[in-house]
N, C-alpha and C positions, 0 to 999 in steps of 0.2 A: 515712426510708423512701425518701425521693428520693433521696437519694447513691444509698443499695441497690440501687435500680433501674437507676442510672446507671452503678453498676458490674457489674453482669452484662452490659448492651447492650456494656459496652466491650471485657468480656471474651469475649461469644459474634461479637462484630465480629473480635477478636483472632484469635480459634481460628479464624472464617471466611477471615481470608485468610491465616493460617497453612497450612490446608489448601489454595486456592488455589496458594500458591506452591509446595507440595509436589508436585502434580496440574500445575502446568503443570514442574516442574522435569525430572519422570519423564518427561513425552511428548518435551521437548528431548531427553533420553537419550536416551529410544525410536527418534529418529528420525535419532539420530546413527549408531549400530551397524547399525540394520536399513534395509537400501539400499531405495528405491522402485521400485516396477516399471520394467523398461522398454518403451517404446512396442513394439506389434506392429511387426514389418517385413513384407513380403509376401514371402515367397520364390519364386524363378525356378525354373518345373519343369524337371526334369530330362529331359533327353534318352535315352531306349534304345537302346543299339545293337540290342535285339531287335525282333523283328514289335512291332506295335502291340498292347497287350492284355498283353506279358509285364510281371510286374511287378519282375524280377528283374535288374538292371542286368550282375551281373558273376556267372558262374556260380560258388557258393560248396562246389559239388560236382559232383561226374561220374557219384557212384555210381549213383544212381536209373539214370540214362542206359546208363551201361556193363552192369548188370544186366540191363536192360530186351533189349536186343540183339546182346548175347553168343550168348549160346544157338545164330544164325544164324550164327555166324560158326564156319570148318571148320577142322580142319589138313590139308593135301595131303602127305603123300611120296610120290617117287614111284623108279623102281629102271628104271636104263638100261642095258644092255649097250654097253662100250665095249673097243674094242681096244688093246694098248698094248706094250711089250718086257720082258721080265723082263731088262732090262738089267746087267750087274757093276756099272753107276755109280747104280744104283738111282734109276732113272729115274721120275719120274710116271707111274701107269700110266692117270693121265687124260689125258695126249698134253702138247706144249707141248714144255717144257723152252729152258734157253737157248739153244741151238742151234737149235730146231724140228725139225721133222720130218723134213723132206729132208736134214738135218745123219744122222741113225741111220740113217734110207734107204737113204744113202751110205755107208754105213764100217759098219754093221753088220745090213745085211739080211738076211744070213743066218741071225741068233738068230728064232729063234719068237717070232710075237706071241700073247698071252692074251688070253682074254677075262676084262674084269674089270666086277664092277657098282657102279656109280656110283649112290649114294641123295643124294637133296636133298629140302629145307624148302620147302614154301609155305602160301600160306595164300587161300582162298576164300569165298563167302558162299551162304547159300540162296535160289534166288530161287523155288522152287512148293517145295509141301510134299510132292511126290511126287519130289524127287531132283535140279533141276535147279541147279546151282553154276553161276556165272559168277567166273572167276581167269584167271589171268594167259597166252597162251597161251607164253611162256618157261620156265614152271613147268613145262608136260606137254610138251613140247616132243619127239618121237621117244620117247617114257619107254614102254619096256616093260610096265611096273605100277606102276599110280597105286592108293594107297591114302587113303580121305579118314575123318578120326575124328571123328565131331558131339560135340555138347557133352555126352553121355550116356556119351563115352568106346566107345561101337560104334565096329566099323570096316567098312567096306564098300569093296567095289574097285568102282571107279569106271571108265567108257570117258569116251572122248572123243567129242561129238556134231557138234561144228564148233569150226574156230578161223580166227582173223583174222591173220597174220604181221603185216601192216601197219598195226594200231591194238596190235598183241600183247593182243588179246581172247581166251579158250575159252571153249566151253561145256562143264561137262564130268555127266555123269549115272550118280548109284546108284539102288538099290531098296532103300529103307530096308523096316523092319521095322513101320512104322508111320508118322503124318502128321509132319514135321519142322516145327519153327519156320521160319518166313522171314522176310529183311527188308523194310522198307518202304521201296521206290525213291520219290529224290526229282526235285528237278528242277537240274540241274546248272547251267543258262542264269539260274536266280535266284540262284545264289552270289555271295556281295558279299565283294571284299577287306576283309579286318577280322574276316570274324565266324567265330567257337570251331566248332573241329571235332574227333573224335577220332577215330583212327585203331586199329584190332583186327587182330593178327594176331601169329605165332608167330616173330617174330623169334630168330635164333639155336636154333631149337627150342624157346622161353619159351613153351611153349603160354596162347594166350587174354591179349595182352600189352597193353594199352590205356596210349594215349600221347593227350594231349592240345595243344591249339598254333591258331593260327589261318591263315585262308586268308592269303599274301602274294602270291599274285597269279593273274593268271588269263593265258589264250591264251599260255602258255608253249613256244617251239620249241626245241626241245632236241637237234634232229636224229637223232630216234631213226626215223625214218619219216616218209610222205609224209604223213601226216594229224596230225601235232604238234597238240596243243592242251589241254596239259596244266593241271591246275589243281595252281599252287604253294605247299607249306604248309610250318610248322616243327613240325609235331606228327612227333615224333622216328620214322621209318621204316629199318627196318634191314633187311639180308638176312634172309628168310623173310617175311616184312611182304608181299610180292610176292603180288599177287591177294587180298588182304583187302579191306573196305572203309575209305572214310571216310563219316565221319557226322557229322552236322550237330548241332544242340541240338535238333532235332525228333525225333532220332533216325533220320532216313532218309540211304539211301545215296546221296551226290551223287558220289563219285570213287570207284573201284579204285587202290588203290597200287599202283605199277606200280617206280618209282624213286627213282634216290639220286644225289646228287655224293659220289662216293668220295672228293675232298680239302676237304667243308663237311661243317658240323655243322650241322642244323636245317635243311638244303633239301631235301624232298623232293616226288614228282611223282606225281600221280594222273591218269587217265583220266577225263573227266567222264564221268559215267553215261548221260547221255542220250546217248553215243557208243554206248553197250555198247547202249541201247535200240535204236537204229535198227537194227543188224543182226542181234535177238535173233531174226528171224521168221528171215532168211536160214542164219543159223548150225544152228535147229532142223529147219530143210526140209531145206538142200541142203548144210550142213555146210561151207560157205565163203560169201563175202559176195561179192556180186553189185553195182556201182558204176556210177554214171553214165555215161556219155560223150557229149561233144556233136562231138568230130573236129576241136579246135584248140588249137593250141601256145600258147602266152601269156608274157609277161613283166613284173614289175614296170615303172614308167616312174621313169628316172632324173631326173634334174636336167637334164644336158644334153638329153634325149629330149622332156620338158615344153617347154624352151626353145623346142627346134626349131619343133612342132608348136603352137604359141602355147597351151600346157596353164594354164588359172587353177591348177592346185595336180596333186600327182601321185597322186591319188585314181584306182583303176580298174584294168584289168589290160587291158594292149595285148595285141591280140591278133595275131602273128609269122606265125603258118600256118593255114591252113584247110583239111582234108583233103578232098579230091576226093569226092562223094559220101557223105558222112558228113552225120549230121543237124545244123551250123551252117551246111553248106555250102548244100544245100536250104534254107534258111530266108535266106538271104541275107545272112550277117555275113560281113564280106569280112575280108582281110587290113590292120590299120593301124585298126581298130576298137577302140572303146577299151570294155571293161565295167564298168560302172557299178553295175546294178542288175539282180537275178536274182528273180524273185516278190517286188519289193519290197523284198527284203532287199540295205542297201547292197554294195558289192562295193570293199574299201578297198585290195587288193595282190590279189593272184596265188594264195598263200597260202590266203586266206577262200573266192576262186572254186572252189579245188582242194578245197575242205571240204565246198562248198556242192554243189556239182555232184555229191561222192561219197554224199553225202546221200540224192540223187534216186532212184526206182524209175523202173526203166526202163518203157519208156514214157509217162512220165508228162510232159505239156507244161509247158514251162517260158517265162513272159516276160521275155526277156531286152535291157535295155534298155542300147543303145552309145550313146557319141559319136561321130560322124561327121561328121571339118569342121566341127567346133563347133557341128551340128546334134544331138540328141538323136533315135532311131528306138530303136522296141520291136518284134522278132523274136519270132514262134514258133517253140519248136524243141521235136521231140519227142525227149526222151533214149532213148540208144542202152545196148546193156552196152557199159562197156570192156575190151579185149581188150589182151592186151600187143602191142606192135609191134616189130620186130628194127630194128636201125639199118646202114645203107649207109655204106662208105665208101669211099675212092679215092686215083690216084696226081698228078703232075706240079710244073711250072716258070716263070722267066720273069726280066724287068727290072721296075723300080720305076717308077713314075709318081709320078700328085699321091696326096699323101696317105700315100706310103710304098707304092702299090699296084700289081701288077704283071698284069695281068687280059688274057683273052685269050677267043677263041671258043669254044664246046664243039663238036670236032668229033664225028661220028656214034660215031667209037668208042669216044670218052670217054665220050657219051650212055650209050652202050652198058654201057661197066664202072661207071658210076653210078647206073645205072637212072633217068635221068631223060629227059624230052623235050630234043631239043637247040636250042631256044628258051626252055630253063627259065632263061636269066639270061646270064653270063661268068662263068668261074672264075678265083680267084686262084691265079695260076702263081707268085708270089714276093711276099714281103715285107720290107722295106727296115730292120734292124733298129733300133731308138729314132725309128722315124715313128711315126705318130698312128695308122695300120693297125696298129703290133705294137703299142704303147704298149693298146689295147683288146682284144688278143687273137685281130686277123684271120690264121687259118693257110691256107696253101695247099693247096688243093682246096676252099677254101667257096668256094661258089657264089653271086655278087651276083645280085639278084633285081630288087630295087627301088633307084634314086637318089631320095633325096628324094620319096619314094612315088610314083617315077612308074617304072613297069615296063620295064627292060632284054631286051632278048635278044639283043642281038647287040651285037662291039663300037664298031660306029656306033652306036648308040644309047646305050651305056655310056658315049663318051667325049664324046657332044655334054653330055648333064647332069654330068656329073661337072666339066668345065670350068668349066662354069654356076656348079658348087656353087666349086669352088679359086676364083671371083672372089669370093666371100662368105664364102672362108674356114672354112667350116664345111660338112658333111655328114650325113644321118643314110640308112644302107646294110641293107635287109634281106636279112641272109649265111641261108645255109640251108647247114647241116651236117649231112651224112647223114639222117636224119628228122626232124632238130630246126630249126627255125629262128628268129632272135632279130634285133632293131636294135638298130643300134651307133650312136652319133652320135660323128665325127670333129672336129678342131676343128686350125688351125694358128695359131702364134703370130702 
């Protein structure tokens, strides 16, 4: 009975760690094939290039957007009457040609000119829902009949209520048949290079053509006009694209396309909106735009101009002339004053003052703060309208002096064909040519105003500072050129 017993314990012992070894044999497997977790890691949030709140990093579509404000967006043609030759060499009858104009004038004025009409593309946006478009004013430009198609495919003829040459703004207005969609203006001064915009308009005729691209840069001068400040993108803009808008991922309008580089692919140029805003009251009232003026000529300051004038850096806009009775004149900014700061807002070249200033309603006071002899003063000045001014100009001669310069008195009857006082300075009679006067562009008949900002009018008094200055080698001359006046700084080796 005891073996018996002794052989089962040996055999339920046997089976026990036969199972044992089976049970741990499986979890080795187990844990060979199937990998163990890995430790959490914390991940680094990501950055958005959108507003705060969007959670969408990279826009994965346009459609939503593009649907959304389309609809505001117009097509403009418009039909010109132009004159031209029904020439044998079958001429342009839009004018031009290689020869030009005066080339047919000449040798064949006698053929009849026709009249022919010239139709062109553009494109515009709604800004009230009772009719009022803002587009390009190149687009309607002299245009006999402008016709404008909404997104319902209606057409309506359109007038022109105001337009701007010098930003190339219109405003142009129909009577629709009912309320229009319009779009939602943004703010063009929050534009950040980087961020997605798309661009709407009828390029080639492509009615409703939506191009997408982002801002590459901004305060863009292109020299298309005195108030350049274009916002520069690569959302693909083509002829007809002129006076559409651009749009932002909010869907509002921050730029008007306006342009192109005719030899790049992907550079084009929009009007910031809040350009088109400020003159939208003038353009509706008086149908032209009505601009600052304060009655002073101004110039960047160069390098050598800084030096002269012991400038820390050439931040500011020196100011060249100051018109007799004009409102900087009254407020007391004199000539050789440098502007800094206009309401606070800095004043970094010439350029931003010409922007800032066109800004202003007239009458409206402005604090304008100069340096002066390394003193800082702040001016009241109440803004004027600016009015164009015709430009003076005149004859004479002479020998070369220091500096290449050849300068002489203004007798009464110079004064006379100059219309200036004949204390307004000496004039240069001659220039010596490859001196340091022609090397900067001094011509005969400017008029020397100031040496080294201290006040000429006669040429004792020219030739005692000017001497002063050829010991030091260096000079800086305020010339006045017919109504224009500007500083030169001279220099010999």
């Amino acid at each position: 009975m005891k073996n018996q017993n002794r052989k089962t314990f040996f055999m339920f012992l046997l089976a026990f760690l036969i199972a044992f070894f089976i049970v741990s044999l499986i979890e080795v497997l187990r844990s060979s094939f199937i990998s163990s977790p890995l430790p959490d890691i914390p991940q680094a949030a990501a950055s958005s290039p959108f507003a705060s709140g969007d959670t969408a990093k990279v826009p994965l579509s346009f459609s939503d957007l593009a649907e959304r404000v389309k609809p505001a967006v117009v097509n403009i043609s418009t039909t010109k009457t132009t004159k031209g030759f029904a020439s044998p060499f079958g001429r342009s009858p839009f004018g031009g040609g290689p020869f030009g104009d005066d080339f047919f004038d000449r040798f064949f004025g006698d053929i009849p000119q026709r009249e022919f009409k010239q139709r062109s593309l553009g494109s515009g946006f709604i800004i009230s829902n009772d009719g009022y478009i803002f587009t390009n004013n190149h687009v309607v430009e002299k245009a006999d009949k402008i016709v404008v198609k909404v997104s319902d495919n209606r057409e309506y003829e359109a007038k022109v209520v105001g337009t701007d040459p010098k930003t190339d703004i219109a405003l142009i207005k129909i009577k629709p048949r009912n309320s229009l969609p319009v779009v939602e203006i943004g703010d063009s001064d929050q534009v950040r290079v980087g961020e997605w915009v798309i661009a709407i308009g009828n390029p080639f005729g492509l009615e409703a053509t939506v191009t997408a691209g982002i801002v590459s840069a901004k305060g863009r001068v292109i020299g298309a006009g005195p108030y350049d400040n274009f916002i520069q993108t690569d959302a693909s803009i083509n002829p007809g694209n002129s006076g559409g808008p651009l749009f932002n991922m909010e869907g509002k309008v921050i730029g008007i396309n306006t342009a192109i580089v005719a030899q790049g692919q992907g550079i084009g140029f929009a009007i910031p909106i809040n350009m088109a805003k400020s003159i939208l009251s003038d353009l509706k009232s008086k149908g032209r735009v009505t601009r600052g003026w304060l009655g002073i000529s101004v110039q960047d300051i160069t390098e050598d101009i800084a030096k002269n004038m012991n400038l820390k850096d050439r931040t500011g806009a020196l100011v060249s002339d100051v018109f007799k009775d004009d409102p900087a004149d009254k407020a007391g900014i004199k000539v050789g004053d440098i502007i800094i700061e206009i309401n606070g807002k800095e004043i970094k070249d010439t350029h931003t003052l010409l922007l800032t200033i066109a800004g202003m309603q007239v009458g409206e006071r402005a604090a304008i703060k100069v340096l002066r002899d390394g003193r800082e003063m702040t001016f009241r000045v109440v803004v004027a309208e600016r009015k164009d001014t015709a430009e003076a100009t005149a004859p004479t001669k002479g020998t070369a002096g220091h500096f290449g310069i050849a300068a002489r008195d203004i007798t009464p009857e110079m004064a006379r064909q100059l219309g200036v006082p004949q204390n307004a300075g000496v004039m240069v009679a001659g220039v010596e040519p490859g001196s340091p006067a022609d090397e900067v562009g001094i011509q005969p008949q400017d008029i020397i105003v100031q040496v080294n900002r201290i006040k000429v009018s006669s040429m004792k008094e020219y030739n005692q500072e000017i001497a002063k200055a050829a010991q030091k080698k260096s000079v800086m001359l305020l010339i006045r050129r017919g109504n224009a006046s500007f500083f030169v700084t001279l220099s010999i080796e």
